[in-house]
C-alpha positions in Angstrom: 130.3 164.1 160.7 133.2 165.5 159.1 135.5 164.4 155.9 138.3 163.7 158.5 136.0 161.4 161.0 135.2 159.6 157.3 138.8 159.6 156.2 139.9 156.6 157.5 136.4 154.4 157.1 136.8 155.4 153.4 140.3 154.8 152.3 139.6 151.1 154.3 137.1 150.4 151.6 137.8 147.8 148.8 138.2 149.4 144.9 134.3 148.4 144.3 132.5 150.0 147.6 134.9 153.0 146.7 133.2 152.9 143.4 129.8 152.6 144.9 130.7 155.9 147.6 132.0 157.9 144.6 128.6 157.2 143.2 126.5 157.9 145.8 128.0 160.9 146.8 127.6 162.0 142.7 124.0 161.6 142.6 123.6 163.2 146.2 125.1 166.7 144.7 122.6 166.8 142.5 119.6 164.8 142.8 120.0 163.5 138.9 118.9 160.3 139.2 119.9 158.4 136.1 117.5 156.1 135.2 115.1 157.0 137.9 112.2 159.2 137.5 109.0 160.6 138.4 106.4 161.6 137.0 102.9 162.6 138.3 100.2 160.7 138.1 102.5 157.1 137.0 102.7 155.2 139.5 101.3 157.7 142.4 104.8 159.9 141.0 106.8 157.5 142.9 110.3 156.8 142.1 110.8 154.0 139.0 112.8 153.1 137.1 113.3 155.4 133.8 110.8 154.0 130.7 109.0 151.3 132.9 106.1 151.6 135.3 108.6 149.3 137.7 108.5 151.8 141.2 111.6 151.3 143.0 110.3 150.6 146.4 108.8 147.1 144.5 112.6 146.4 144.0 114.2 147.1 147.4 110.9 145.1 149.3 111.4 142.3 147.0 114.7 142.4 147.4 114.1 142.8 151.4 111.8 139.7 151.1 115.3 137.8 150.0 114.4 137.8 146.4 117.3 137.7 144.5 119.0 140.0 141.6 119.0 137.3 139.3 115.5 136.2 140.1 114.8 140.1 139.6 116.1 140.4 136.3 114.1 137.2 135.2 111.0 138.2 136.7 111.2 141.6 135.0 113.3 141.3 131.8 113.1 144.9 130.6 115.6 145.5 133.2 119.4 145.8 133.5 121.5 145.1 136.3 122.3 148.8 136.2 119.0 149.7 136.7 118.7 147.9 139.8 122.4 149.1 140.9 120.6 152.5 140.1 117.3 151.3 142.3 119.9 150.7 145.3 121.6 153.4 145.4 118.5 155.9 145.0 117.2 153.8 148.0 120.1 154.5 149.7 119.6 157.7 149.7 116.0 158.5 150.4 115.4 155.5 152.9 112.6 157.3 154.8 111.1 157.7 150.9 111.4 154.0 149.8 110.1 152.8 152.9 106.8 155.2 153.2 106.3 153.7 150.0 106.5 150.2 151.1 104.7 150.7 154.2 101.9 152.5 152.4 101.6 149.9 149.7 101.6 146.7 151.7 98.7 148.5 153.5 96.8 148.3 150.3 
């Protein structure tokens, strides 16, 4: 796809989903994952968020489950709605990841 076959699905985008693309795209360049990280050998080095043992793909399938951000942020209440605005948009972008993860897990 090309920036013009995007131009007109982007510009028909409200201020905050404009925000949200500008974001994406920004972490796509570079693959610097603000308050995401990985480490081997915590939590099988998959993706949490930064200074908690909390993997993503536990956010996204509770949140696929209809668990709610609210409910979220009780349940865990280390976290920050920016963390999980971080947790979406890392699962955004590495789908096939997240849900490997899920799969494999529920498996367990």
């Amino acid at each position: 796809m090309t920036i013009k076959q995007l131009e007109t699905q982007l510009l028909a985008l409200s201020p905050t989903d404009k925000t949200e693309a500008i974001h994406l795209l920004a972490h796509s360049l570079n693959q610097n994952w603000r308050g995401i990280t990985k480490t081997r050998n915590v939590c099988g080095g998959d993706a949490c968020i930064a200074g908690t043992r909390i993997p993503v793909w536990v956010l996204v399938n509770a949140r696929n489950l209809g668990i709610s951000e609210s409910q979220l942020l009780y349940d865990y209440p280390t976290l920050t709605a920016i963390d999980l605005a971080n947790a979406w948009i890392y699962a955004q972008v590495n789908p096939e990841e997240v849900a490997t993860a899920i799969q494999e897990n529920e498996a367990d």
